[in-house]
C-alpha positions as a Markdown table, in Angstrom:
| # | Residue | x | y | z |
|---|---|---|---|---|
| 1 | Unk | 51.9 | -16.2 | -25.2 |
| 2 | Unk | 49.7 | -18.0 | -23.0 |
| 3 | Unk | 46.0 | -17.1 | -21.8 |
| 4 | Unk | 45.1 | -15.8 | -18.2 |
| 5 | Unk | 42.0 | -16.8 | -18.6 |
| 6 | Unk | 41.6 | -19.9 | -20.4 |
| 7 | Unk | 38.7 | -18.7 | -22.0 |
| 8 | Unk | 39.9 | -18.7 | -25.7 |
| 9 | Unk | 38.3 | -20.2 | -28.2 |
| 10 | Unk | 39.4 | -21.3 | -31.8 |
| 11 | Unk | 37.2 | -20.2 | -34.8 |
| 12 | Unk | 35.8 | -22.0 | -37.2 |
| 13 | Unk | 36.0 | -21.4 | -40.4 |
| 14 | Unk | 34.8 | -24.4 | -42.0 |
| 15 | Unk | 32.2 | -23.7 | -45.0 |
| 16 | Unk | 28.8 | -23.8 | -43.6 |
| 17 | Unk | 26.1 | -26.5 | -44.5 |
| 18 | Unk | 23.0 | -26.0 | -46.5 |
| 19 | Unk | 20.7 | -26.3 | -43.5 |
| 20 | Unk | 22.9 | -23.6 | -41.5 |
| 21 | Unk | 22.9 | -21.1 | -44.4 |
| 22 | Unk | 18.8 | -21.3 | -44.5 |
| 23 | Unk | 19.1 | -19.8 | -40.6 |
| 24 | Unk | 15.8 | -22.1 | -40.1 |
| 25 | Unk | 17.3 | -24.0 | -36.8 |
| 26 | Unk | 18.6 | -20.3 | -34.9 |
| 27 | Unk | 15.4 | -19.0 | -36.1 |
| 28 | Unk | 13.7 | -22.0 | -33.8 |
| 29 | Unk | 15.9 | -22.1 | -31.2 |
| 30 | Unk | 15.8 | -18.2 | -30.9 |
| 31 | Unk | 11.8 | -18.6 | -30.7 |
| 32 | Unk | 12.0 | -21.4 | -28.3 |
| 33 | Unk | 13.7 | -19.0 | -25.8 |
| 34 | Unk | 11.1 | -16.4 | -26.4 |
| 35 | Unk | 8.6 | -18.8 | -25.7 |
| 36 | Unk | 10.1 | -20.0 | -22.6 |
| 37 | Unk | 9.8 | -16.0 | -21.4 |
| 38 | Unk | 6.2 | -16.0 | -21.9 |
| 39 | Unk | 5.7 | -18.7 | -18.8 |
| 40 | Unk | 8.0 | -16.7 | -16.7 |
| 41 | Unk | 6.8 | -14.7 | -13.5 |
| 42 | Unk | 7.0 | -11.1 | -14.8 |
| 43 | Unk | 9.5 | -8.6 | -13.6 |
| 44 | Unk | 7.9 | -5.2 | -13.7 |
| 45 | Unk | 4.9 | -4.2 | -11.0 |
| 46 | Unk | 2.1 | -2.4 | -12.5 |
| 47 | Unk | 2.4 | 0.9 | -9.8 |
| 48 | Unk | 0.4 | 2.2 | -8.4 |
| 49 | Unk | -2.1 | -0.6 | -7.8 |
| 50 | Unk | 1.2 | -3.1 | -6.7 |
| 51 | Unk | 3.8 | -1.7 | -4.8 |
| 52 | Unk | 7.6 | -3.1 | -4.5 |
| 53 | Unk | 8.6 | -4.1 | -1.6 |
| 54 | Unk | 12.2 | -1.8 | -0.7 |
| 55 | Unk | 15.1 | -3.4 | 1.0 |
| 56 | Unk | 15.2 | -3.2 | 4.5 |
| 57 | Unk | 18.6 | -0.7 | 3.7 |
| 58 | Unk | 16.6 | 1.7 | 1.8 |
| 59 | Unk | 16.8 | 5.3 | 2.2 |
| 60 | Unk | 14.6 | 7.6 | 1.2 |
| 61 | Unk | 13.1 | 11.0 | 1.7 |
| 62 | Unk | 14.8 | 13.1 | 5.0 |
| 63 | Unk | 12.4 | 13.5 | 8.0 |
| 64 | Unk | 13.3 | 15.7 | 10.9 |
| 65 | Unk | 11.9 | 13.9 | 14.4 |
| 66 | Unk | 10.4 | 15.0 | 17.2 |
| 67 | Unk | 10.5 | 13.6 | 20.8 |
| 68 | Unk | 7.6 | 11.8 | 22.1 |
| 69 | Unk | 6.4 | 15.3 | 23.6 |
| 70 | Unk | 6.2 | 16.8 | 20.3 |
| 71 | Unk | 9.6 | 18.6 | 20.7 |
| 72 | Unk | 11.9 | 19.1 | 18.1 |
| 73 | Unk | 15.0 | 17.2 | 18.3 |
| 74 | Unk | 17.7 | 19.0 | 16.5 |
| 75 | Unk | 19.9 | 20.9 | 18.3 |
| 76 | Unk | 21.6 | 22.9 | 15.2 |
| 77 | Unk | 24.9 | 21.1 | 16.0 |
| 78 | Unk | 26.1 | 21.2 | 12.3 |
| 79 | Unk | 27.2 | 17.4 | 12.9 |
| 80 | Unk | 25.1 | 16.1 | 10.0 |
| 81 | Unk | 26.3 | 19.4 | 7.2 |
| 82 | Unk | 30.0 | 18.8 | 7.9 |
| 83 | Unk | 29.0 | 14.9 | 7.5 |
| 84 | Unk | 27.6 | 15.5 | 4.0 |
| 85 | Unk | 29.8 | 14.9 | 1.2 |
| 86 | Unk | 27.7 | 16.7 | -1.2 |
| 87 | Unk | 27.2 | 20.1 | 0.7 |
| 88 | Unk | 23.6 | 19.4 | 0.7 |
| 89 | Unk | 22.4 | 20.5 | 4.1 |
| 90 | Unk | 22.5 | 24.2 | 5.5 |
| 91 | Unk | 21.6 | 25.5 | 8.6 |
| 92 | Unk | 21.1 | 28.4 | 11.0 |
| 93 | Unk | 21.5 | 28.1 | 15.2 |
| 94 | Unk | 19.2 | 30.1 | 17.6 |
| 95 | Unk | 18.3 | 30.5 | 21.2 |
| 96 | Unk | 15.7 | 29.3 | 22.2 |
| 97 | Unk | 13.3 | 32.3 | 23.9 |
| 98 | Unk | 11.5 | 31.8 | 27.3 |
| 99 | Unk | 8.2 | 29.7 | 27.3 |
| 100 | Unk | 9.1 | 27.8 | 24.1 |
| 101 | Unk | 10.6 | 25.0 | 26.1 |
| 102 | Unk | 7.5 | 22.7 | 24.7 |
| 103 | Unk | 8.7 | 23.4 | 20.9 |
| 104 | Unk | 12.7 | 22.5 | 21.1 |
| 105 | Unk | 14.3 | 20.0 | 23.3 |
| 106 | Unk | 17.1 | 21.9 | 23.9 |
| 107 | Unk | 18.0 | 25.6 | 24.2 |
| 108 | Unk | 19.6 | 26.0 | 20.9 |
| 109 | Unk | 17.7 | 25.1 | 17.8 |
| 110 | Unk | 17.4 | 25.2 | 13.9 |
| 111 | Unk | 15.9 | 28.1 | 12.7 |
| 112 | Unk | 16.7 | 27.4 | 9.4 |
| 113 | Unk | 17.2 | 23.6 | 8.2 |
| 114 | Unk | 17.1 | 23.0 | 4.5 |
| 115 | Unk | 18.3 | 20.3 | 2.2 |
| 116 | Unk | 19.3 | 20.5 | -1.4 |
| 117 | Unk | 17.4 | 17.1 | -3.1 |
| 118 | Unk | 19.1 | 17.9 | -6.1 |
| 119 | Unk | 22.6 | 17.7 | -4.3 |
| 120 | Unk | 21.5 | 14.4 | -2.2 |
| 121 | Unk | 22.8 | 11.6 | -2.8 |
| 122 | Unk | 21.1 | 9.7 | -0.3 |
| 123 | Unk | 24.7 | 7.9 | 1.5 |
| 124 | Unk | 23.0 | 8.2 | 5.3 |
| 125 | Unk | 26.2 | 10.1 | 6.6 |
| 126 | Unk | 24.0 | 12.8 | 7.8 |
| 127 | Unk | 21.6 | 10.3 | 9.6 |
| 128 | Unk | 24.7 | 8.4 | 11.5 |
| 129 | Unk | 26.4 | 11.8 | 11.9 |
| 130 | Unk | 23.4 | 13.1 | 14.2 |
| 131 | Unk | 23.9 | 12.9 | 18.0 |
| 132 | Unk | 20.3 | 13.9 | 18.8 |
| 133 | Unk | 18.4 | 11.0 | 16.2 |
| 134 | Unk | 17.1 | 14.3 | 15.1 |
| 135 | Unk | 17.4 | 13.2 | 11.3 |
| 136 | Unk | 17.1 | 10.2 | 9.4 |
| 137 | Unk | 16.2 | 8.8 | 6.0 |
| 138 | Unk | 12.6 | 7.2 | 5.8 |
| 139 | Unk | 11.2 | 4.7 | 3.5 |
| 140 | Unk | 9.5 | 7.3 | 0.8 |
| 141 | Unk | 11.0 | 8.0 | -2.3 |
| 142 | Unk | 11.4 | 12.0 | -3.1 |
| 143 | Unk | 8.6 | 13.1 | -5.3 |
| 144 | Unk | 9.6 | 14.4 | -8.3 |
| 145 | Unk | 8.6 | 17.9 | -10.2 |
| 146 | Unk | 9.4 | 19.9 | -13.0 |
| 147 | Unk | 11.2 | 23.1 | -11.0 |
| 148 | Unk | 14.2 | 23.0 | -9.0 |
| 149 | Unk | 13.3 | 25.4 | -6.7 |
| 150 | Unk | 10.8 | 23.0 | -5.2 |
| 151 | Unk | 13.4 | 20.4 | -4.8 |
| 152 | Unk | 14.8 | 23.0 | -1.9 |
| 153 | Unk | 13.5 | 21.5 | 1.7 |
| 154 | Unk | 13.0 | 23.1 | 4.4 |
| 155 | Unk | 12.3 | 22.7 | 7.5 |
| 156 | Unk | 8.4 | 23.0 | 7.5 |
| 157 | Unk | 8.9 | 20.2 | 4.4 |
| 158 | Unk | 11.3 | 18.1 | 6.5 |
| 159 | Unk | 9.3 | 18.1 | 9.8 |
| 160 | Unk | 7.3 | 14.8 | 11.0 |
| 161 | Unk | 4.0 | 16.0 | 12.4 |
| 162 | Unk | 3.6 | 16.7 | 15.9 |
| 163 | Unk | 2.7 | 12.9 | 17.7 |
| 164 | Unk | 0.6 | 14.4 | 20.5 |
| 165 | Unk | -1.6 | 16.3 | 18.3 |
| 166 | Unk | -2.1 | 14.7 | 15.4 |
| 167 | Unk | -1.0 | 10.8 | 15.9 |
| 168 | Unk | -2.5 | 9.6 | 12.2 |
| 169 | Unk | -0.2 | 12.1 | 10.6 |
| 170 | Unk | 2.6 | 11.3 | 12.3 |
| 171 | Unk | 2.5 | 7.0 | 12.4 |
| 172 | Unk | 1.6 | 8.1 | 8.0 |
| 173 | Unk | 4.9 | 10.5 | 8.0 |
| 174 | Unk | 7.1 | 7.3 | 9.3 |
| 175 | Unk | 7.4 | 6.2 | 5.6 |
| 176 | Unk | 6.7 | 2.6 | 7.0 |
| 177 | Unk | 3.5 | 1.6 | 5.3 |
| 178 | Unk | 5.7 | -0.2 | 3.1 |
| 179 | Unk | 7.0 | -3.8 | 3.4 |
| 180 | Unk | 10.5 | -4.0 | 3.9 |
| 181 | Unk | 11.4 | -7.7 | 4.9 |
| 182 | Unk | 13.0 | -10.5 | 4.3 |
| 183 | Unk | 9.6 | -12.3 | 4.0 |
| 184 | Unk | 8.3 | -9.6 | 1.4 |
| 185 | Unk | 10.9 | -10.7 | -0.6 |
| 186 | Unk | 10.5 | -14.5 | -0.2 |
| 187 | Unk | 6.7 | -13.7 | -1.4 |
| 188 | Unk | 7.9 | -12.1 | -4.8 |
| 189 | Unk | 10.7 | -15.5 | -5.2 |
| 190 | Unk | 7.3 | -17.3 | -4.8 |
């Protein structure tokens, strides 16, 4: 029967010669190649002092935005739960009550937003699924901890700060501190 791939190769079984039983010239070539690693740009980054740059496609922890009045955005539409494959995202609707108009956009809100981390699995379905741009995936990675209950967010977690009242917290809650180009990668090549 003939090969697919072409790739087959004949053994040999000829007896070996003395200077291939004494293993001396693997044993060189074998150190040669370590060798040739030593020279070689490392791979890892020594965190926390150097940070890796992330792709520009990276998604990372959930942030719920505001408007540039400091208004929530989400309207409690359910767009971005039905979106999410993994069930991960629960919500509860209310009406928004006279004289809050400078806290929600609209007059339905979330009362109750919360995202299972655990569940997450980060796709983005529930960031292209929003009609609002109420949610979307920044560039932080999810802290880890030892108990599942504090991998529960909710919306106090989730929420960027307010932009007119406290604009340092908010540009630091963007999750862009980070560089995320094509020229951050070129450097690394380098």
């Amino acid at each position: 029967m003939q090969s697919l791939t072409n790739r087959k190769a004949d053994v040999n079984r000829s007896p070996m010669t003395f200077a291939e039983k004494i293993y001396i010239p693997e044993i060189a070539r074998g150190m040669a190649i370590t060798l040739k690693h030593f020279f070689k740009k490392k791979a890892t980054y020594s965190f926390p002092e150097q940070k890796r740059p992330f792709s520009p496609v990276f998604r990372g922890l959930h942030v719920l935005n505001r408007d540039e009045e400091g208004r929530e955005r989400c309207t409690a539409c359910g767009l971005c739960a039905v979106a999410c494959p993994a069930e991960a995202i629960t919500m509860e609707a209310a009406e928004r009550l006279p004289g809050e108009e400078n806290l929600y956009r609209e007059e339905k809100y979330a009362a109750r937003y919360e995202i299972n981390m655990l569940r997450c699995i980060f796709c983005g379905l529930c960031e292209e699924a929003c009609p609002k741009d109420a949610i979307y995936l920044s560039e932080t990675f999810t802290p880890s901890d030892f108990a599942r209950k504090k991998f529960i967010y909710g919306k106090p977690d989730l929420l960027i700060p307010n932009p007119v009242t406290e604009p340092e917290a908010y540009q630091a809650a963007l999750g862009r501190n980070v560089e995320t180009t094509k020229e951050a990668f070129e450097k690394l090549k380098k």
